[in-house]
C-alpha positions in Angstrom: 54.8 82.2 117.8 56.5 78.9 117.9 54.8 75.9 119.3 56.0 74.4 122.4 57.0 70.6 121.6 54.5 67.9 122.6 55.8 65.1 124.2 54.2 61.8 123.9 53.7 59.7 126.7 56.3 57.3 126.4 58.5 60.7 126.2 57.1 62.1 129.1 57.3 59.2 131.7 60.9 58.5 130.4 61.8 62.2 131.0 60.1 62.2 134.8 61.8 59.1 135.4 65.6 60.7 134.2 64.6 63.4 135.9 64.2 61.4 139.4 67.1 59.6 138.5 69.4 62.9 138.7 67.8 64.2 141.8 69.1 60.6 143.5 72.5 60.3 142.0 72.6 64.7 142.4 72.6 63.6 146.3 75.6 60.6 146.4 79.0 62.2 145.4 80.8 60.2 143.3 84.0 60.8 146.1 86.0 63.0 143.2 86.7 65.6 145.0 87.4 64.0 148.5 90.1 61.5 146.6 91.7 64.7 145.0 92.0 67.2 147.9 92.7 63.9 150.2 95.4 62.8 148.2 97.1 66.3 147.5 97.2 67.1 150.9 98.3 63.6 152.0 101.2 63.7 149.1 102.2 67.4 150.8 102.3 66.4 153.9 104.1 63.1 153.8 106.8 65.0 151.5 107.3 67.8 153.8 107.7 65.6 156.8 110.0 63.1 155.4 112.3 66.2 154.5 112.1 67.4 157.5 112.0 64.0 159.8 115.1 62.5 158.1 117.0 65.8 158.0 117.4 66.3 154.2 119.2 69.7 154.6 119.9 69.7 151.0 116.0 70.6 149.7 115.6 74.1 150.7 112.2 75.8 151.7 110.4 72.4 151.6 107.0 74.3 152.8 107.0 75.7 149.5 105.1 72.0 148.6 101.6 73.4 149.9 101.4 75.7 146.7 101.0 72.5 144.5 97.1 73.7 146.3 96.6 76.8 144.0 96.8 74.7 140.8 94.4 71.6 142.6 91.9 74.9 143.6 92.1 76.0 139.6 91.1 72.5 138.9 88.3 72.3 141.2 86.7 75.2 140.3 86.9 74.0 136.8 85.6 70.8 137.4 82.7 72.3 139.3 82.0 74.6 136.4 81.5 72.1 134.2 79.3 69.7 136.5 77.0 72.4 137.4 76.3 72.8 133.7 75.9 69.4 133.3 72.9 69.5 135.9 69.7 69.8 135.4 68.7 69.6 139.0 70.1 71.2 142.2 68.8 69.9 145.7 68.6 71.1 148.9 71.5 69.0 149.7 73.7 69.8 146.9 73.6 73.5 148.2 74.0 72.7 152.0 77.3 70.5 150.6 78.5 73.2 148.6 78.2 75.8 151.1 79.6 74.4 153.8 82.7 73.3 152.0 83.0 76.9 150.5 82.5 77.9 154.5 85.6 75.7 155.9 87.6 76.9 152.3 87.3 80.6 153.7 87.8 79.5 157.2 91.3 78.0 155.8 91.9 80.9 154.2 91.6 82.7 157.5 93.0 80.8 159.4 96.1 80.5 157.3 96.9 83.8 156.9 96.7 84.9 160.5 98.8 81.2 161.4 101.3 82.4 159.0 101.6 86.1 159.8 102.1 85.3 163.5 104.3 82.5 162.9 102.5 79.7 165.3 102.7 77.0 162.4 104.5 75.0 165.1 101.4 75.0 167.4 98.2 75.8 165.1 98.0 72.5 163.5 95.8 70.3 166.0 93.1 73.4 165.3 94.1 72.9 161.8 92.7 69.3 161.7 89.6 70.4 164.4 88.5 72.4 160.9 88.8 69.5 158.9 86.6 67.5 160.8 83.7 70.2 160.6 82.9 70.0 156.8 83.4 66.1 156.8 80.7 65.8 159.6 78.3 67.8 157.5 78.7 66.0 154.8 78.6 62.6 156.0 75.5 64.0 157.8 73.7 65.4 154.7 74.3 62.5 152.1 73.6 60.0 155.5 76.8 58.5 154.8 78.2 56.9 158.1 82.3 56.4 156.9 82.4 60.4 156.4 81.2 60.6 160.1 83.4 58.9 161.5 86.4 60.5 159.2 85.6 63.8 161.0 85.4 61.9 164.7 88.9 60.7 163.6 90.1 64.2 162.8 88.8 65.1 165.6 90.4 62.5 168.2 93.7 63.1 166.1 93.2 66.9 167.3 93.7 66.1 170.4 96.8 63.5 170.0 98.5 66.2 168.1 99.0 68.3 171.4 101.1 65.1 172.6 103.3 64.7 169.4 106.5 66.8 168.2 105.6 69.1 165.6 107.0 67.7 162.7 104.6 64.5 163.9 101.8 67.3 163.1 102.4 66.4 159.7 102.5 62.2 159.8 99.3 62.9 162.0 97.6 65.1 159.2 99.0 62.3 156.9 97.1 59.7 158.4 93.7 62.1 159.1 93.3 62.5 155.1 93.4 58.8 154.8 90.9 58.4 157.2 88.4 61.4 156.5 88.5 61.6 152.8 90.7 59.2 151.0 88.7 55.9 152.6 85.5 57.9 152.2 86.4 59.1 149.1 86.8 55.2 147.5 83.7 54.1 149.6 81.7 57.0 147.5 82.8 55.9 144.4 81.9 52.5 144.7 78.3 52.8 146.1 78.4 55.4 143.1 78.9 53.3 140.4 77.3 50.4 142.0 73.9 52.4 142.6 74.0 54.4 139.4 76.7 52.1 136.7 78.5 55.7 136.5 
């Protein structure tokens, strides 16, 4: 039977203390994946609206910019992938993120198929940003990270501005709740990030 390796104890207090060092930096996202979906969403919607604000009759089917999406969800799912084998550790908090994002990803789903299949794109999208400010809230609330927090209370108050707006606004308006919710938050997580861990 093969011996288990002995660690000294130089080895063992520098493998406890790498070991506390990825439980705290498992629990402060580096912002990655609020910067990508923030800015993909951002980059669809200002496109879409400036087609259809300025009248640019001569791009067809313009919605058709939203399925730039499936390739950004391949690359997510990848990315994941590969940080989960990278970890040794897995919190509590990790988890809760994880599964409430995978939550408010089916409730999209949902939410778009029965938007699109009765046609009320024109009128769903202030419940559209209500959703976005669910997972952001959770987030913010988990890692204790104030700007998230009030991202989602943005989304939120936008919600409710969206009922006053024309509905090509809806998009401008989802525009400007990305930069708030997740791009901002996004490049705040990155630099307490690398500040708090020299990533």
């Amino acid at each position: 039977m093969q011996q288990e390796k002995q660690f000294s104890p130089e080895e063992s207090i520098a493998f406890i203390e790498s070991m506390i060092r990825e439980v705290k930096q498992s629990a402060v996202e580096n912002g990655f994946l609020y910067l990508l979906w923030g800015w993909t969403i951002l980059f669809c919607a200002l496109i879409q609206y400036s087609v259809l604000k300025f009248k640019l009759t001569a791009i067809k089917h313009i919605e058709a910019i939203w399925f730039i999406i499936l390739p950004v969800t391949i690359y997510q799912v990848i990315y994941l992938i590969k940080e989960n084998k990278q970890k040794r550790v897995k919190t509590y908090v990790d988890d809760m993120i994880a599964n409430v994002w995978t939550t408010f990803g089916i409730c999209m789903f949902v939410a778009s198929f029965i938007i699109s299949k009765q046609n009320i794109w024109a009128t769903a999208y202030p419940f559209v940003l209500m959703l976005y400010g669910v997972p952001t809230y959770l987030s913010g609330f988990a890692m204790k990270f104030t700007p998230l927090k009030i991202g989602a209370f943005g989304c939120w108050i936008l919600a409710l501005v969206a009922v006053y707006v024309e509905p090509v606004d809806y998009l401008l308006i989802i525009a400007i709740a990305m930069t708030i919710a997740w791009i901002i938050p996004g490049y705040l997580l990155r630099a307490k990030f690398k500040r708090e861990y020299n990533a």
